[in-house]
N, C-alpha and C positions, 0 to 999 in steps of 0.2 A: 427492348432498349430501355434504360434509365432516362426517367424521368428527368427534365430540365433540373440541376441542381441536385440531382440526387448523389453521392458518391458511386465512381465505380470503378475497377481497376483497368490498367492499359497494359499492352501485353511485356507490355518493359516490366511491371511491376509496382509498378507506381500506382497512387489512388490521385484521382481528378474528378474536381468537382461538375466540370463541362462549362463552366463561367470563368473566364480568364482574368485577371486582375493585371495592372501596371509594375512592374517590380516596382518603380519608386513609388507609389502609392502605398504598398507593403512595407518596405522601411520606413515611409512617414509615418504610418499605424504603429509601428515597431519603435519610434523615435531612434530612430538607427541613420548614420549615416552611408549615402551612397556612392560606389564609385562604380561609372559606366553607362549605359543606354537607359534611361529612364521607363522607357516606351516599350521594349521585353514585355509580352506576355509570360504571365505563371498563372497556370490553373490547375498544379499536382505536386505532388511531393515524393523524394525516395530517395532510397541511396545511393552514392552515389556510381557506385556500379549497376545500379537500373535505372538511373535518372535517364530521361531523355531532353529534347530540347526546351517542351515547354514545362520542366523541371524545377521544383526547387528544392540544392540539396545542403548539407551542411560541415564544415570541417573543422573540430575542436585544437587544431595544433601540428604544424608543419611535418609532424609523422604520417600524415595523411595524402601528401603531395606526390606520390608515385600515382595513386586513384583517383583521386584531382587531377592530374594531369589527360588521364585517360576518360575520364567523366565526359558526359554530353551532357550535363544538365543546364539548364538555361539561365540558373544565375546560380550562387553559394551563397552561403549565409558563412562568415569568417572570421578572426583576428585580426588585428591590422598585423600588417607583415609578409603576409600568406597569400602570394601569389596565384592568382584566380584566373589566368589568361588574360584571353578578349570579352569574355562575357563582364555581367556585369556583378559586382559583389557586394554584400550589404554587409558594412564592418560594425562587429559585434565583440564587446567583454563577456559575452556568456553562449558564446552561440547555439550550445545547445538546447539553452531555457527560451532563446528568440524561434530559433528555429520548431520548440512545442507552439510557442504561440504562433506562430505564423502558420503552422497544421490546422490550429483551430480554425485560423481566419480562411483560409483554403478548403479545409474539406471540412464544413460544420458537421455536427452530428444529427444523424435523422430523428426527427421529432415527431412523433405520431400527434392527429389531430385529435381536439379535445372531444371529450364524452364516454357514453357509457358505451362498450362491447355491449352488441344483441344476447352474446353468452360471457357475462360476466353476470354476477347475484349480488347485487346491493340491497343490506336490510333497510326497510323503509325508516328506520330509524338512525341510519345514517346519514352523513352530511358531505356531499361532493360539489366542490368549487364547480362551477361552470366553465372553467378554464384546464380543469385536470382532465388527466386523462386515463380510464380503466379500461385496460385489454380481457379477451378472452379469455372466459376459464380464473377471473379472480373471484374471490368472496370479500366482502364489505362488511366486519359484524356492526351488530347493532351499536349506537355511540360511537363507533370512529368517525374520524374527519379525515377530508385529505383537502390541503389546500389548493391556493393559486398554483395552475401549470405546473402541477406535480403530476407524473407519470410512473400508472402501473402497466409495468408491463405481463406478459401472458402469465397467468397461474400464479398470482401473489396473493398471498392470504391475510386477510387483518383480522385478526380476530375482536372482540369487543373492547369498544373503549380507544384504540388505536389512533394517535394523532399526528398525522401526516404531515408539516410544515409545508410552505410554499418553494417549490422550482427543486423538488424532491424528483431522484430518479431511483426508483425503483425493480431492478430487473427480473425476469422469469423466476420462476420456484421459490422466490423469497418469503418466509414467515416469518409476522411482529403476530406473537401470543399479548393476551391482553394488558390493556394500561402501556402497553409501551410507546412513547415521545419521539418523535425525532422531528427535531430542527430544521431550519430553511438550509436549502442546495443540500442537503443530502444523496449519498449517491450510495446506496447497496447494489452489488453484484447476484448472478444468477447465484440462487440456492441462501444467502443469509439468512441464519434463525436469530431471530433476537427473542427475548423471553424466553428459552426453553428453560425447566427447573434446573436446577443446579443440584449438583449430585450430593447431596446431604442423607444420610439414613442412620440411625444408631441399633445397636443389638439391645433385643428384650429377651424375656424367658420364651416369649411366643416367635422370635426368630428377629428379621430385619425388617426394622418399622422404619418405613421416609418420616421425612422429616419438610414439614410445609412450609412452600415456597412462594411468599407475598408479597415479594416486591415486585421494584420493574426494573426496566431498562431506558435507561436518559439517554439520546446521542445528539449533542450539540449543531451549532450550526457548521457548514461544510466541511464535517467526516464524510468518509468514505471507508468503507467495508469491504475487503475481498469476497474472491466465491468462494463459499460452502464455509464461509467463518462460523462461529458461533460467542455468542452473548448472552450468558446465562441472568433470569432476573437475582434481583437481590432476596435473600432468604429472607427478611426482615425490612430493611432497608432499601436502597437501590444501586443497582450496579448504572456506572455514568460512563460515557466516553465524550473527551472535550471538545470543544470545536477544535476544528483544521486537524483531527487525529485522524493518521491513516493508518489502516487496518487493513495488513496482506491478506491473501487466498488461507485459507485452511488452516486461519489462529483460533485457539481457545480461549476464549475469557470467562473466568468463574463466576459464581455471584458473589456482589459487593464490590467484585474490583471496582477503582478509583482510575479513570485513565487520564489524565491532563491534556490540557490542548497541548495542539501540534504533534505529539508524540505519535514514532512512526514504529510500528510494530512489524517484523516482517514475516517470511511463511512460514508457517507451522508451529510455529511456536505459542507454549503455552503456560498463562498464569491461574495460581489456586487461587483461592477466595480468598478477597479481601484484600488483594494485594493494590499497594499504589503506584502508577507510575506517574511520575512529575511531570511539567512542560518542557516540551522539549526534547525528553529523552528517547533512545533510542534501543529498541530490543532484537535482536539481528535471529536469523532464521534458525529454528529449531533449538532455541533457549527455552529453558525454562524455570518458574519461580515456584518455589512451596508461599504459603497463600501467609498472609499477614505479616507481612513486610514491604518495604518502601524501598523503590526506582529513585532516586534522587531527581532533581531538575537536570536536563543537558547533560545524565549520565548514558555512556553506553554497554550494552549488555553485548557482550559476542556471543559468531554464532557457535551452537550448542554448550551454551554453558548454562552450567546448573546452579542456579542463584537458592542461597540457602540460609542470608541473610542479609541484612540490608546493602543497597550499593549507595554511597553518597554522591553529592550534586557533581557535577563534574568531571566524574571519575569513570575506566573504561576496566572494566574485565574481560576476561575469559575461561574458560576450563570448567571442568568440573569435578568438585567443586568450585564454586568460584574463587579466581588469586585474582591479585592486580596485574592488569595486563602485560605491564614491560617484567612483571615476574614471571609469568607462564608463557612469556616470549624464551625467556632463558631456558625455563624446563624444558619444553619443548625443542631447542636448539640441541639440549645436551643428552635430547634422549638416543638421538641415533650413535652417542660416542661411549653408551653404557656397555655393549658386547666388550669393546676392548678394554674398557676401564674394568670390568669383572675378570678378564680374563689376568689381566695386570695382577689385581688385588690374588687371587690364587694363586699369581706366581709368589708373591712377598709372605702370602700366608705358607706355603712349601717349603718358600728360602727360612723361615723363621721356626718354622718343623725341622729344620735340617738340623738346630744346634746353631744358628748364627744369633749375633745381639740384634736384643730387639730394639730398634728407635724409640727413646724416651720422648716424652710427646702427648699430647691429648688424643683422646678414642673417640 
């Protein structure tokens, strides 16, 4: 059995922390107001088609009122308007961003205690907070730090020089090659490489010579990294990513890129060196950029589009090449009516083979 506190799931489907909280004690935390039984146990969360009674689930907008209706979860998180039965419901302008935070305050996440793993390798010339925490199977190199209640978790490699910020979460297989920074509340996923070189080589008479990779890699305070990203250092200088930058599963970043705070990048997508992207902006999945060029602020890149020069602040493409969006909204519309339109133009060009006048007119 789990541990008091520990999360586990119930066979509805739901995760439950095994400590029960007051719903209205929850909307107070939430600054949320409530309508209903204050005194409602919640100790889980799901949806609402697994919720059960001591549940708590959530509904963004009166489309959801046929499973609402059928739901047993023990309270909602809702809109005002939106009819929640007899139970009790906690009315919300955002209810899906209350209803994350109220996950958190529900089923916290497992935090391993502080210290060294028996089989982790710390160089004696490294420096480990008394508060952090290294699992099994890491390496330490020589000069890294990790700070306050930062956690490695199993098989994370620092190579030398490596400096860990405070309340860092670090997961399995992640590698920071050397000199690489990273900022408080950082969070990498299983598998991040930060620092690997960056694909640079040029042709000599003697074949393909690389080309030396001596930067690093900066990551501000609370990014987060998907799994198996990559963050190449800077060949010169240093490749950065801002604070609050979120970084999907399986993006490319070159060396040099510039990435600004908040700016969310999604999967698989990827930029060449040196490219910038602004605060704010947004690069949607399996985009991608040729390298020295600039993301504007609060521009967004759609997905798989091939950016091939600059995007300015504010502004939304797609395609590829890239067009302005509500322009390759129209291509797009008018490609399925190209058969007939071809077929058309053969008939006019037939009719005008035949000996008919031809329409005077631009070509």
């Amino acid at each position: 059995m789990p541990e008091a506190g520990e999360p586990m799931a119930s066979e509805a489907g739901s995760l439950r922390n095994g400590r029960a909280m007051r719903v209205g004690d929850l909307a107070r935390e939430l600054g949320c107001e409530l309508e209903g039984d204050a005194d409602v146990p919640i100790d889980g969360v799901a949806s609402l088609e697994d919720a059960g009674r001591r549940d708590l689930s959530f509904v963004r907008s009166p489309g959801f009122a046929a499973p609402l209706r059928t739901s047993r979860a023990g309270a909602i998180i809702a809109p005002h308007g939106i009819d929640a039965g007899e139970r009790p419901v906690i009315r919300s302008l955002h209810p899906g961003l209350d209803f994350a935070r109220a996950t958190r305050r529900l089923i916290p996440e497992s935090v391993p205690p502080p210290g060294l793993s028996e089989r982790a390798w710390v160089s004696k010339q490294a420096s480990v907070d008394a508060t952090a925490s290294v699992g099994p199977g890491c390496a330490v190199g020589a000069g890294a730090s990790i700070g306050p209640r930062s956690v490695l978790h199993a098989n994370v490699s620092l190579y030398e020089d490596v400096k860990v910020g405070a309340d860092c979460v670090i997961h399995a297989g992640c590698v920071l090659r050397e000199q690489t920074l990273l900022g408080d509340r950082v969070i990498l996923q299983p598998g991040v490489v930060l620092g690997g070189d960056g694909f640079a080589y040029l042709s000599s008479e003697e074949g393909i010579e690389k080309v030396p990779q001596v930067g690093r890699v900066i990551v501000a305070d609370d990014a987060e990294i998907g799994a198996n990203a990559t963050v190449d250092r800077g060949a010169l200088g240093d490749t950065c990513i801002g604070r609050a930058a979120k970084i999907d599963n399986l993006v490319q970043i070159a060396h040099n890129c510039v990435i600004g705070d908040e700016v969310i990048i999604i999967a698989q997508a990827g930029l060449s060196g040196s490219t910038r992207v602004e605060r704010g902006a947004v690069v949607m999945a399996q985009a991608g950029a040729v390298g020295h060029l600039t993301i504007g602020a609060g521009a967004v890149v759609g997905p798989k589009a091939g950016v091939h020069k600059d995007v300015a602040s504010g502004t939304r493409v797609l395609g590829s090449p890239q067009r302005d969006a509500s322009l390759q909204r129209r291509i797009v519309a008018a490609l399925p009516r190209l058969p007939d339109l071809l077929r058309r133009v053969r008939r006019l060009e037939k009719r005008r083979g035949d000996g008919e006048d031809e329409v005077d007119g631009p070509r």
